[in-house]
DRENMARVO-964807 format. One record per residue (C-alpha): x, z, y; residue in three letters. Coordinates in steps of 0.02 Angstrom, whole numbers, padded with zeros to 5 digits, always signed. Example, Ala and Ser with C-alpha at 12.3 -4.5 7.8 and 13.67 -1.06 7.14 Angstrom:
+00615+00390-00225Ala +00684+00357-00053Ser 
This chain:
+00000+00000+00000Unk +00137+00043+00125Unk +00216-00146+00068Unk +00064-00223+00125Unk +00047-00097+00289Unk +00222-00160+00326Unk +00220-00360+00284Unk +00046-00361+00414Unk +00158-00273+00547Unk +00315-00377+00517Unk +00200-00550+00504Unk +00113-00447+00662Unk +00270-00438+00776Unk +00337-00622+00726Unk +00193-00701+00780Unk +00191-00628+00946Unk +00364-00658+00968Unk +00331-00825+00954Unk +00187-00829+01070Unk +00285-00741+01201Unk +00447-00869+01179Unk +00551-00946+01318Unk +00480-01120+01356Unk +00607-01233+01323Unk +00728-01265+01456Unk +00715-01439+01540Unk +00742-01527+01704Unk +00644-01649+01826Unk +00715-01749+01948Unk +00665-01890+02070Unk +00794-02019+02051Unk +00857-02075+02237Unk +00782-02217+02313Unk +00606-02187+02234Unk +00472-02264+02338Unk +00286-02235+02336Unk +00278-02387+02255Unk +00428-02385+02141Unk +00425-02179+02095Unk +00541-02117+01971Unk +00585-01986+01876Unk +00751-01929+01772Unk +00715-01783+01643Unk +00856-01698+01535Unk +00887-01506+01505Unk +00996-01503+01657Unk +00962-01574+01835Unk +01082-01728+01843Unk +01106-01758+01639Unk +00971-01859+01577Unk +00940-01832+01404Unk +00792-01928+01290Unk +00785-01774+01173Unk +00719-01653+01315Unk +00559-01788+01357Unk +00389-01774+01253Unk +00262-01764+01429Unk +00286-01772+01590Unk +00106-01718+01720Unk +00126-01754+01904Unk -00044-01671+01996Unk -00085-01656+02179Unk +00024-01504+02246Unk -00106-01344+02257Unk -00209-01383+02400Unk -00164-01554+02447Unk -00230-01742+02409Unk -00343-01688+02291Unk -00413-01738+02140Unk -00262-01824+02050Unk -00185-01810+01887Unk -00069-01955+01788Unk +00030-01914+01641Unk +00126-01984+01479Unk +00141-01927+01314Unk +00209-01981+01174Unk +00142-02059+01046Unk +00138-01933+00905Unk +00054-02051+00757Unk +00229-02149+00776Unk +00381-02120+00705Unk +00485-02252+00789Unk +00484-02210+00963Unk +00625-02188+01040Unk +00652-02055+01174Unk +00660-02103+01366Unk +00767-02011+01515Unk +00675-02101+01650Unk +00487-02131+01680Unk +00428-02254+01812Unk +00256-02211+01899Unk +00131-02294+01836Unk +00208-02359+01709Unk +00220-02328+01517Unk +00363-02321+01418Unk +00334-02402+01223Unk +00278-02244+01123Unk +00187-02152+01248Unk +00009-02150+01305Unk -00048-02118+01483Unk -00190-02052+01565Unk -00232-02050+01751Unk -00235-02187+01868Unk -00111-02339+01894Unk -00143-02368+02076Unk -00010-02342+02227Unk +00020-02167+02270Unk -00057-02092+02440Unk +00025-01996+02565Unk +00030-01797+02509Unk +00103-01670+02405Unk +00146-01698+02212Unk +00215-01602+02081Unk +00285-01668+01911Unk +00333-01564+01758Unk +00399-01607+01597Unk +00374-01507+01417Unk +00473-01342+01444Unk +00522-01273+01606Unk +00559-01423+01704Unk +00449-01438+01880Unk +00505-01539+02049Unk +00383-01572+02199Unk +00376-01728+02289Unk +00316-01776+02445Unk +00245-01962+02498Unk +00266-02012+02693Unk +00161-02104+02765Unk +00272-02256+02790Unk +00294-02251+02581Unk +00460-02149+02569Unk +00468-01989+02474Unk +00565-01857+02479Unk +00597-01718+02347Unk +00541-01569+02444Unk +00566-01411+02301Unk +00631-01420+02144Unk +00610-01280+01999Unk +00707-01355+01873Unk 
């Protein structure tokens, strides 16, 4: 009995160790020279070393409070097994493997902020003349 007792409290404890994990660590980063019509974005697990391996998703939304009612994002694919991982995603487009959700029109003037799987985050902002500049980055 005091087996069982103490396989349900070890089973217990793992399982909220895992819930209360680290997120991975990742990275975001607007590449320089992105326009609001040519937008990019590097992702690795460090600022400024791309790496395919740290990119499953990436969600850019409308900063909190600001242009509102926007939402784009990429996944991949997970049904296939020969996609091949990507350091740099192009808004709106869709790299071979991933889905996407969201619309595919030019980006507006405002606040954005993209994240990646893990702990990766960056906010961008879109002038209205069509530059952007990276205004915060958490990554």
């Amino acid at each position: 009995m005091a087996a069982g007792f103490m396989l349900r409290a070890t089973m217990l404890s793992v399982s909220a160790g895992l819930l209360t994990a680290c997120p991975e660590r990742t990275a975001i980063w607007m590449v320089p020279g992105s326009t609001a019509n040519h937008l990019e974005f590097e992702v690795g697990r460090r600022r400024g070393h791309p790496d395919p391996a740290a990119f499953r998703y990436l969600t850019m939304t409308a900063c909190h409070g600001a242009t509102k009612g926007f939402l784009w994002s990429v996944s991949q694919d997970a049904s296939r097994r020969d996609v091949r991982g990507v350091s740099r995603v192009r808004f709106p487009e869709t790299p071979p493997g991933y889905g996407h959700y969201g619309p595919t029109g030019p980006l507006l003037a405002g606040c954005y902020e993209a994240s990646v799987n893990g702990s990766g985050r960056t906010r961008v902002e879109v002038q209205s003349d069509g530059s952007v500049v990276e205004s915060s980055v958490d990554s």
